[in-house]
KEKE-3310 file (N, C-alpha, C; in steps of 0.2 Angstrom, whole numbers, plus 5000, padded with zeros to 4 digits):
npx = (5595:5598:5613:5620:5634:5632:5628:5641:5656:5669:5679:5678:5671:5683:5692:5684:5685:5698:5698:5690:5696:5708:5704:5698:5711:5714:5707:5700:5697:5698:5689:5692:5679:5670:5660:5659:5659:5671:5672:5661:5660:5672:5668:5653:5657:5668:5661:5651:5662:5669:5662:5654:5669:5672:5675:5667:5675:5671:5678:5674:5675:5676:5677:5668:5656:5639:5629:5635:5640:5629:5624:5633:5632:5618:5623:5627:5620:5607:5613:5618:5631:5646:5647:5659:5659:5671:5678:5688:5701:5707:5713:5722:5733:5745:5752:5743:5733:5740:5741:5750:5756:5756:5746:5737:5742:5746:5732:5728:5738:5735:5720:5721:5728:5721:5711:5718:5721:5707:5704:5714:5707:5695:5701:5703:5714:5720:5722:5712:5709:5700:5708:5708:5714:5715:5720:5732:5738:5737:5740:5743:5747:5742:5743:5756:5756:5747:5754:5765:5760:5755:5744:5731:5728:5714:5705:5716:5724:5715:5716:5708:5697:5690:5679:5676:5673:5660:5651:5651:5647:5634:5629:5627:5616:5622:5617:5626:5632:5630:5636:5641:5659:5670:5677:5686:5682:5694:5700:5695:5704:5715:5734:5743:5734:5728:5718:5703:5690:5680:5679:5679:5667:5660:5661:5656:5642:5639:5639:5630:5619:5620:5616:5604:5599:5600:5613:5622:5635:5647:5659:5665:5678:5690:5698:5706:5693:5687:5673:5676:5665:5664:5655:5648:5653:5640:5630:5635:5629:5613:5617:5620:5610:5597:5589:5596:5608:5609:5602:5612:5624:5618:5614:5630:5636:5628:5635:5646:5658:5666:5667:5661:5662:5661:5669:5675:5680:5673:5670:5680:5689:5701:5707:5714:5726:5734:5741:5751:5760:5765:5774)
npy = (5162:5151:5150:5144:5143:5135:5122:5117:5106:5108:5109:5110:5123:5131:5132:5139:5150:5154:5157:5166:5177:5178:5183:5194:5201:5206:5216:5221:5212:5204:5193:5180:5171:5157:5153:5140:5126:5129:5143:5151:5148:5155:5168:5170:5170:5179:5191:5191:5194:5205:5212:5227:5228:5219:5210:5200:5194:5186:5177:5176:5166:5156:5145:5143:5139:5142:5142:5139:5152:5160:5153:5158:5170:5173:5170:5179:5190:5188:5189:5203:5204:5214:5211:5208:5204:5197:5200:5188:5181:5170:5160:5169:5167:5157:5148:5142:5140:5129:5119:5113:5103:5112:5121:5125:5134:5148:5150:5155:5163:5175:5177:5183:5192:5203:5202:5208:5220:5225:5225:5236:5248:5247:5253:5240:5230:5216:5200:5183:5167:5150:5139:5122:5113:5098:5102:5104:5093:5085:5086:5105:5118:5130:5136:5139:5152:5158:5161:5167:5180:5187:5181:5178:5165:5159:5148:5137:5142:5142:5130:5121:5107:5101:5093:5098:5110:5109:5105:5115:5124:5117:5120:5133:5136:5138:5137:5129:5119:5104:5104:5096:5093:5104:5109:5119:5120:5116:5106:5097:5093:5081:5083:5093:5092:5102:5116:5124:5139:5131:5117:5118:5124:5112:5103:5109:5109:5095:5091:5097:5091:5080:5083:5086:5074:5068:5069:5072:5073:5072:5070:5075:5070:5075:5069:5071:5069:5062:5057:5052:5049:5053:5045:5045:5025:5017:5025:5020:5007:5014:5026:5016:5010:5007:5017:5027:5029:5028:5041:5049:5047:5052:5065:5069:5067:5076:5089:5088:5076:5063:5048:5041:5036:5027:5029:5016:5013:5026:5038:5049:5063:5076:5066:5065:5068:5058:5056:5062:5055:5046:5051)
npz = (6218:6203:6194:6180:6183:6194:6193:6188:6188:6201:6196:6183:6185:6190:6180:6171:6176:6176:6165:6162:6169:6164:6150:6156:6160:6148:6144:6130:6116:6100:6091:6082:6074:6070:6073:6078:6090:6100:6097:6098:6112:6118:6113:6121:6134:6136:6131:6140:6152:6147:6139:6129:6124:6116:6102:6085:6074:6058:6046:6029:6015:6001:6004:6016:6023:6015:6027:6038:6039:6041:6053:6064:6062:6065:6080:6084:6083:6093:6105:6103:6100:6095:6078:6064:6047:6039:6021:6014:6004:6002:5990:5983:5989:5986:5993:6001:5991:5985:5993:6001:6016:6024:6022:6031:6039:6030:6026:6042:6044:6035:6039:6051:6050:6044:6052:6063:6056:6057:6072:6076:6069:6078:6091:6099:6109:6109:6099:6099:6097:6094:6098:6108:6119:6116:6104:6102:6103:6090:6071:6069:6059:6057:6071:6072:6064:6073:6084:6078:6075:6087:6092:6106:6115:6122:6128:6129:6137:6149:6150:6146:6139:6121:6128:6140:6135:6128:6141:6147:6139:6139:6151:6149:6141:6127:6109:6103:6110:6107:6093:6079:6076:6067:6049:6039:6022:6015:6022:6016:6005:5997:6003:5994:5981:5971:5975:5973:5969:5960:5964:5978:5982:5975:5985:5995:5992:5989:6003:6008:6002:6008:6023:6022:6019:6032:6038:6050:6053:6043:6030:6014:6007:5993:5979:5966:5953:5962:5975:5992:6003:6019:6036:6052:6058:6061:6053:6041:6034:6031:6025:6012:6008:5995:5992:5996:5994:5977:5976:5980:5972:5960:5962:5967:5954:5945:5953:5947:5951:5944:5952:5966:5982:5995:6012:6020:6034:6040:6047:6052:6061:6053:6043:6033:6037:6040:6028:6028:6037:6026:6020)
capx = (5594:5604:5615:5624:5638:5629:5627:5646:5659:5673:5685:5674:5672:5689:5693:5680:5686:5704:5695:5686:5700:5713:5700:5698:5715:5716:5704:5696:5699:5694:5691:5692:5675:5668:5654:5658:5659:5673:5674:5656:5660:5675:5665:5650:5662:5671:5654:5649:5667:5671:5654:5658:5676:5674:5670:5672:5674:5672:5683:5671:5679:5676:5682:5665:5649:5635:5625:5639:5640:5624:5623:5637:5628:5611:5623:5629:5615:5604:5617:5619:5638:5648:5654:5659:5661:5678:5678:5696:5703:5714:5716:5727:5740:5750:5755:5737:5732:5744:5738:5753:5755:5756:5740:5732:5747:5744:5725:5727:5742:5731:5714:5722:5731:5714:5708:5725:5718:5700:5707:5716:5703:5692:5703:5705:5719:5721:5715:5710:5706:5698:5710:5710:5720:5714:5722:5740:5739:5735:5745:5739:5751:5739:5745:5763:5754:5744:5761:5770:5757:5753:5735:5728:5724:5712:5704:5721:5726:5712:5717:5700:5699:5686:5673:5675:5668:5654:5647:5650:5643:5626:5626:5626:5612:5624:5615:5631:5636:5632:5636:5646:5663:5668:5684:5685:5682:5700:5701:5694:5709:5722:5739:5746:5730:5725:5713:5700:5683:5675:5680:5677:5659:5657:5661:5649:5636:5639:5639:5625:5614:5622:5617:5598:5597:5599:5619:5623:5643:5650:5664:5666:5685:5692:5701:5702:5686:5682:5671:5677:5662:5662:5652:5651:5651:5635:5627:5635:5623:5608:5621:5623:5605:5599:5588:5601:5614:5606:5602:5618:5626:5615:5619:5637:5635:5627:5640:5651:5662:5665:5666:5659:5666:5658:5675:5673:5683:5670:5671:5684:5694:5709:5709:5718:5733:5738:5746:5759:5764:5767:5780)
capy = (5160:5146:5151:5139:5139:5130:5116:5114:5101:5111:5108:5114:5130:5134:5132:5144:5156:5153:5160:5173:5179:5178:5189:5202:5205:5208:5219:5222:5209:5204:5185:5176:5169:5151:5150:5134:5126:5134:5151:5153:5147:5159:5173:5172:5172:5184:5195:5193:5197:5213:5219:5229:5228:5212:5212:5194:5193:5181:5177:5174:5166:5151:5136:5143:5136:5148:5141:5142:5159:5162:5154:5162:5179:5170:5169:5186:5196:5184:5190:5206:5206:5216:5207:5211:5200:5201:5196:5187:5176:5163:5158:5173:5164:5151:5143:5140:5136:5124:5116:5105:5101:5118:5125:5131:5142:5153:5154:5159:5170:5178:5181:5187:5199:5206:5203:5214:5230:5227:5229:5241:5252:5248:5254:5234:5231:5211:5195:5178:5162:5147:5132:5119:5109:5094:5101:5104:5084:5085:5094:5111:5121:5136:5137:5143:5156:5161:5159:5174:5184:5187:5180:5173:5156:5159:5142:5133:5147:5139:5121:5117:5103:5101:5091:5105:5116:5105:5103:5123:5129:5115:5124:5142:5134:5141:5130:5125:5115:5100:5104:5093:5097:5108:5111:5121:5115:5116:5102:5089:5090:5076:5088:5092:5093:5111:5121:5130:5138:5126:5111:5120:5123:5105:5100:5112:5105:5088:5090:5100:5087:5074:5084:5090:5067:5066:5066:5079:5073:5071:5072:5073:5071:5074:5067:5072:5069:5057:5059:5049:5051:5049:5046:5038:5019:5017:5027:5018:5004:5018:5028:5012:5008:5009:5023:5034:5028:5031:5047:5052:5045:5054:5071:5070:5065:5082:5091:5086:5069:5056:5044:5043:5031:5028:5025:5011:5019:5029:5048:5054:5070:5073:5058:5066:5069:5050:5052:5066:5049:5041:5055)
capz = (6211:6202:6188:6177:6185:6199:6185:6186:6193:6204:6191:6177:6187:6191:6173:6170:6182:6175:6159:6162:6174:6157:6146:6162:6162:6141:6145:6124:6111:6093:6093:6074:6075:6063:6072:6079:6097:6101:6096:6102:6119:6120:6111:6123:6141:6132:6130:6148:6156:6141:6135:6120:6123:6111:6092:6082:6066:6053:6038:6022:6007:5998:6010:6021:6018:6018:6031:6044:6040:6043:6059:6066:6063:6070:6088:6087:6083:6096:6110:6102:6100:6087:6074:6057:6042:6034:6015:6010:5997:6003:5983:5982:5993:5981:5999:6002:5984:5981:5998:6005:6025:6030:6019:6036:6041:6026:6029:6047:6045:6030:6041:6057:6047:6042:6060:6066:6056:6060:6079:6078:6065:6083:6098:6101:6109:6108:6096:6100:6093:6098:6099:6113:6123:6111:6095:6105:6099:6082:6065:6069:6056:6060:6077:6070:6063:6080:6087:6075:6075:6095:6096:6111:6116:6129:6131:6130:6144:6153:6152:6142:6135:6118:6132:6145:6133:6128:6146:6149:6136:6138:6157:6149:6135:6121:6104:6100:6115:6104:6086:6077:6074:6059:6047:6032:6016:6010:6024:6013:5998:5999:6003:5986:5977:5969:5979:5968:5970:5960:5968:5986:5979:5974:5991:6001:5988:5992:6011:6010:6003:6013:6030:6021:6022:6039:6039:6050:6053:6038:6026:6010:6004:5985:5975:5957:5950:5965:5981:5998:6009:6027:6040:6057:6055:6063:6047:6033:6029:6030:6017:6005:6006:5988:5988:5999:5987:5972:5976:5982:5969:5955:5965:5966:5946:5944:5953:5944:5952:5940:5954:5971:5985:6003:6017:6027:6042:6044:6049:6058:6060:6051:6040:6026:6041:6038:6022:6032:6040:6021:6015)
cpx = (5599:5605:5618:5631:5635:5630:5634:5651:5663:5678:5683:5675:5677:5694:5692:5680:5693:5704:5694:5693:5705:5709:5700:5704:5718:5713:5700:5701:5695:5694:5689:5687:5671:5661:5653:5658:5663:5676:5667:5657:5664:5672:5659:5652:5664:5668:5654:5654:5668:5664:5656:5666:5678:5670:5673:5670:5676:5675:5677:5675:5676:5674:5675:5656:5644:5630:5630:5641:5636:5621:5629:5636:5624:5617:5625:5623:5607:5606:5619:5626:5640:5649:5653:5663:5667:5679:5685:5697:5707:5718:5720:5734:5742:5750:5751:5733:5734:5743:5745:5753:5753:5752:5737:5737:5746:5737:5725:5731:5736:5724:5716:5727:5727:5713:5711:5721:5712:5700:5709:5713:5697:5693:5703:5711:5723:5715:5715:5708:5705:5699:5708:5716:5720:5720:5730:5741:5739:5741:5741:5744:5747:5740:5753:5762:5750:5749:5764:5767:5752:5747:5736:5724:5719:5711:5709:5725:5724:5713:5712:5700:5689:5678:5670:5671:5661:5648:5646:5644:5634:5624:5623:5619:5616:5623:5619:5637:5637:5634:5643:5652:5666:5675:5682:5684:5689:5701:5701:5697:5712:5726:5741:5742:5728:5719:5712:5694:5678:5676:5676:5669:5655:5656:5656:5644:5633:5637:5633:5619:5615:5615:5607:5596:5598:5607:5622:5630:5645:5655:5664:5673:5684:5697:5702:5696:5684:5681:5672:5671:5662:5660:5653:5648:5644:5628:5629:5631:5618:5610:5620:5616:5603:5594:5591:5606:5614:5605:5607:5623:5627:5617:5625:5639:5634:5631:5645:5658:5661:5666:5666:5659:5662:5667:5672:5674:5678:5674:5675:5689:5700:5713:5713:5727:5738:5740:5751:5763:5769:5772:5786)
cpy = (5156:5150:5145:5138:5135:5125:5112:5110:5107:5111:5109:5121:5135:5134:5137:5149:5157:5158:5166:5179:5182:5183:5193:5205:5208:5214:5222:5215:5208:5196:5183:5170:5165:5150:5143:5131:5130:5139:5152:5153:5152:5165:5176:5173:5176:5191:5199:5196:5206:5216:5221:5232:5221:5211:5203:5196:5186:5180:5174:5173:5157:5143:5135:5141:5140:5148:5141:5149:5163:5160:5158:5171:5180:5171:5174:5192:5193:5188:5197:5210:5209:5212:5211:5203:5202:5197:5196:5183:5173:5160:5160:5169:5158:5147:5138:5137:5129:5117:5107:5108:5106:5123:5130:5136:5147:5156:5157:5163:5177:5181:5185:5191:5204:5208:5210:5222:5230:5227:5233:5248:5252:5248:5246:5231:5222:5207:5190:5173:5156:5141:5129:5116:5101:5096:5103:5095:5082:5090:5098:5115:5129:5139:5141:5150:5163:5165:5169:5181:5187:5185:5176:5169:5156:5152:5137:5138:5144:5132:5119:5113:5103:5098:5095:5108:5113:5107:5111:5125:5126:5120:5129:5140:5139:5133:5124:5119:5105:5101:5098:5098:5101:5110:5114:5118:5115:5108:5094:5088:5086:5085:5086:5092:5103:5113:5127:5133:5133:5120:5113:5121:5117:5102:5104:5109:5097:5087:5091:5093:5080:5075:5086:5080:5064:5067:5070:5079:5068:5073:5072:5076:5069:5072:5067:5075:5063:5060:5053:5051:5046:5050:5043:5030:5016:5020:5024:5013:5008:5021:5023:5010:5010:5014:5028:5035:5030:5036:5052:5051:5050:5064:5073:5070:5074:5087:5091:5080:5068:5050:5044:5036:5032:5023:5022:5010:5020:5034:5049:5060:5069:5068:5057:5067:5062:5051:5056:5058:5043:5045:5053)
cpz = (6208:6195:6184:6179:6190:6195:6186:6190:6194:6199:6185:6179:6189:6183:6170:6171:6180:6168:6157:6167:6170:6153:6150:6160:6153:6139:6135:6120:6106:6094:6086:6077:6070:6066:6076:6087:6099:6102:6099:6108:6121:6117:6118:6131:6138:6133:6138:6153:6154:6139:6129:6119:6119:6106:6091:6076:6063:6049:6033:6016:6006:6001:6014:6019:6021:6025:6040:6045:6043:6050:6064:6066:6067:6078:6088:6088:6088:6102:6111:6103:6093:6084:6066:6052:6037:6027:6013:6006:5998:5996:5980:5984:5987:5987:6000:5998:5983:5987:6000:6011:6028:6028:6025:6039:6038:6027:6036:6047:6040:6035:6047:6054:6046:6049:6062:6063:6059:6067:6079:6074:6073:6089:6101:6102:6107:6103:6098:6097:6097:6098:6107:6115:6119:6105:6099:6102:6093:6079:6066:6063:6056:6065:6078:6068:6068:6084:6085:6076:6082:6095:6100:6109:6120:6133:6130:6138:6150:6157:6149:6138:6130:6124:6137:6143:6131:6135:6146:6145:6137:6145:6154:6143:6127:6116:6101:6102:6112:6097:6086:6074:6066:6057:6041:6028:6012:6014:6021:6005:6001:5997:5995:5979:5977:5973:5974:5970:5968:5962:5977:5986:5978:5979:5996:5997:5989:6000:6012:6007:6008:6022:6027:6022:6027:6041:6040:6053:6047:6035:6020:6007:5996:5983:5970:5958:5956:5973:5984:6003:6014:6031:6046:6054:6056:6056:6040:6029:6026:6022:6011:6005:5997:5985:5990:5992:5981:5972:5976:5976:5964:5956:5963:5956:5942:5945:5951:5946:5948:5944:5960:5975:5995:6007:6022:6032:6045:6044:6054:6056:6059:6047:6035:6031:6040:6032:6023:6034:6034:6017:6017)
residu = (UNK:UNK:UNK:UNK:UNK:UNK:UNK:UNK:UNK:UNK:UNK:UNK:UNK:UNK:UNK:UNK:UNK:UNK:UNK:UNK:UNK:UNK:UNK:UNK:UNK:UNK:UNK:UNK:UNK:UNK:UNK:UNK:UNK:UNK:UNK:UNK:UNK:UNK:UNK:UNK:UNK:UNK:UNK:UNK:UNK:UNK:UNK:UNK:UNK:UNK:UNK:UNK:UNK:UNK:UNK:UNK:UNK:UNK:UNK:UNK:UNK:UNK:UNK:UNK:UNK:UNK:UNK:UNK:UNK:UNK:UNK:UNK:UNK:UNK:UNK:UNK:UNK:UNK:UNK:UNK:UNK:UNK:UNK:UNK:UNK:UNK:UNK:UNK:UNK:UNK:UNK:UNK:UNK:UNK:UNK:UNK:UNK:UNK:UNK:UNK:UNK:UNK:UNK:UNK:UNK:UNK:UNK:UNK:UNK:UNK:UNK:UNK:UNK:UNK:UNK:UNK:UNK:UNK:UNK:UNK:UNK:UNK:UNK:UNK:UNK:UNK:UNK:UNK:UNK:UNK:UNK:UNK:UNK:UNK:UNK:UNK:UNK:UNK:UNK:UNK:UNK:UNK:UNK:UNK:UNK:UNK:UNK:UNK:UNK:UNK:UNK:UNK:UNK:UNK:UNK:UNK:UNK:UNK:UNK:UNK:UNK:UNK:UNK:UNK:UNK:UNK:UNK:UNK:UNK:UNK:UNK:UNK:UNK:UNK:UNK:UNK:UNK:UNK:UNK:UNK:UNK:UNK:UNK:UNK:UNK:UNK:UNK:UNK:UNK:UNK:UNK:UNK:UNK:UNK:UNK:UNK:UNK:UNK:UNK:UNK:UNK:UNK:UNK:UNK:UNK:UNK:UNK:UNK:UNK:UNK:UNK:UNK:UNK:UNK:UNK:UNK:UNK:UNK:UNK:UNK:UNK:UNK:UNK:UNK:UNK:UNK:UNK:UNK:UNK:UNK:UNK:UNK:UNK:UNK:UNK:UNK:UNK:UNK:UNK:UNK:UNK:UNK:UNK:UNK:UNK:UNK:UNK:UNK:UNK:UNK:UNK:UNK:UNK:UNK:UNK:UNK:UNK:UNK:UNK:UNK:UNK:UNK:UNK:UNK:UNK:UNK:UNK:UNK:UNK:UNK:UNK:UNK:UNK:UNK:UNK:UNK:UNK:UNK:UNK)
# end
């Protein structure tokens, strides 16, 4: 009978097996779970190696747009894995408030703190998170955080690179194997802008209409009172056409922008990280 690994190159496989080999020997883990590529890819190997020696939890707060919460539920309760939803407040944090360069260190020190008693409230001996071998190249300031607070890496343990997991998980049919990538909403302040709910709101609100017009990689960065959206370049005529436009425009109006701006770049990750480069 052919499994999904069958499916994979030798060098997929042996990654895989590098993987799963790394979770065997942790033997129970809690895994900080968004929902996203990949945290579900290492939640669902995870699953298959450990069974119910693996819980994920989610962090709920502000920054999290509802519908990622709600599929991130949808893959657990599909595959029938514990998890538990942990309600925090990043806003608390001044560090993270006040959102310079190293915003996301406070947030991830902040929820694997949580995470830490919700393991150890359930005989779990290890946590995990789902960076790759990609974001070892990027500002990760979260990863300092990862670092102090002993959570595993798995999939950087493995050598996984972001595409590695793509193909895996299309083998294993997890839904997520194409989702477009996903950052918090705090991601889309310029550093040094205040972080509030109602801003964070105005931004899941925008996106969501972006993504309910067909725009299902998208950004929307703030400014003040002004929206930066971006998409691939490939969409941006569509975007400027003059019934999109106008209707997006009219939207964002509502929400509350007073000015709303299409980037002619185009969408790419991390785009607010170039102004690190002009301090």
């Amino acid at each position: 009978m052919e499994t999904y690994e069958n499916k994979l190159t030798d060098e997929l496989q042996e990654r895989l097996n590098k993987l799963k080999a790394y979770l065997r020997e942790l033997g129970s883990v809690a895994i900080g779970f968004s929902g996203g590529v990949d945290s579900s890819f290492l939640l669902a190997v995870a699953h298959d190696v450990l069974d119910e020696n693996v819980i994920a939890v989610t962090g709920a707060d502000a920054s999290i747009p509802e519908r990622e919460l709600k599929e991130a539920i949808k893959f657990c309760s599909d595959r029938s894995i514990r998890h538990i939803i942990c309600r925090v407040d990043p806003l608390k944090d001044e560090g993270y408030r006040h959102n310079g360069p190293d915003r996301c260190y406070f947030c991830k020190h902040g929820i694997f703190t949580e995470i830490k008693k919700i393991a150890d409230e359930n005989g779990i001996e290890f946590m995990a998170e789902g960076s790759n071998m990609d974001d070892t190249s990027d500002y990760r300031p979260g990863l300092k955080a990862v670092a102090e607070l002993s959570v595993k890496s798995p999939l950087r343990e493995a050598g996984l690179y972001k595409q590695d997991i793509r193909l895996i998980s299309k083998a294993m049919g997890l839904p997520t194997w194409s989702k477009p990538a996903y950052a918090c909403l705090a991601s889309r302040f310029v550093y040094g802008e205040e972080i509030t709910e109602e801003k964070l709101h105005m931004i899941d609100q925008a996106e969501q209409f972006l993504i309910e017009h067909g725009f299902f990689e998208e950004r929307v960065r703030i400014h003040g009172n002004l929206a930066r959206i971006e998409v691939p370049a490939g969409d941006i005529v569509r975007l400027a056409s003059d019934e999109i436009r106008e209707a997006v425009f009219k939207k964002f109006k509502e929400i509350g922008f007073m000015f709303v701006t299409i980037d002619m770049q185009g969408y790419r990750m991390g785009s607010m990280n170039v102004t690190l480069n002009n301090n």
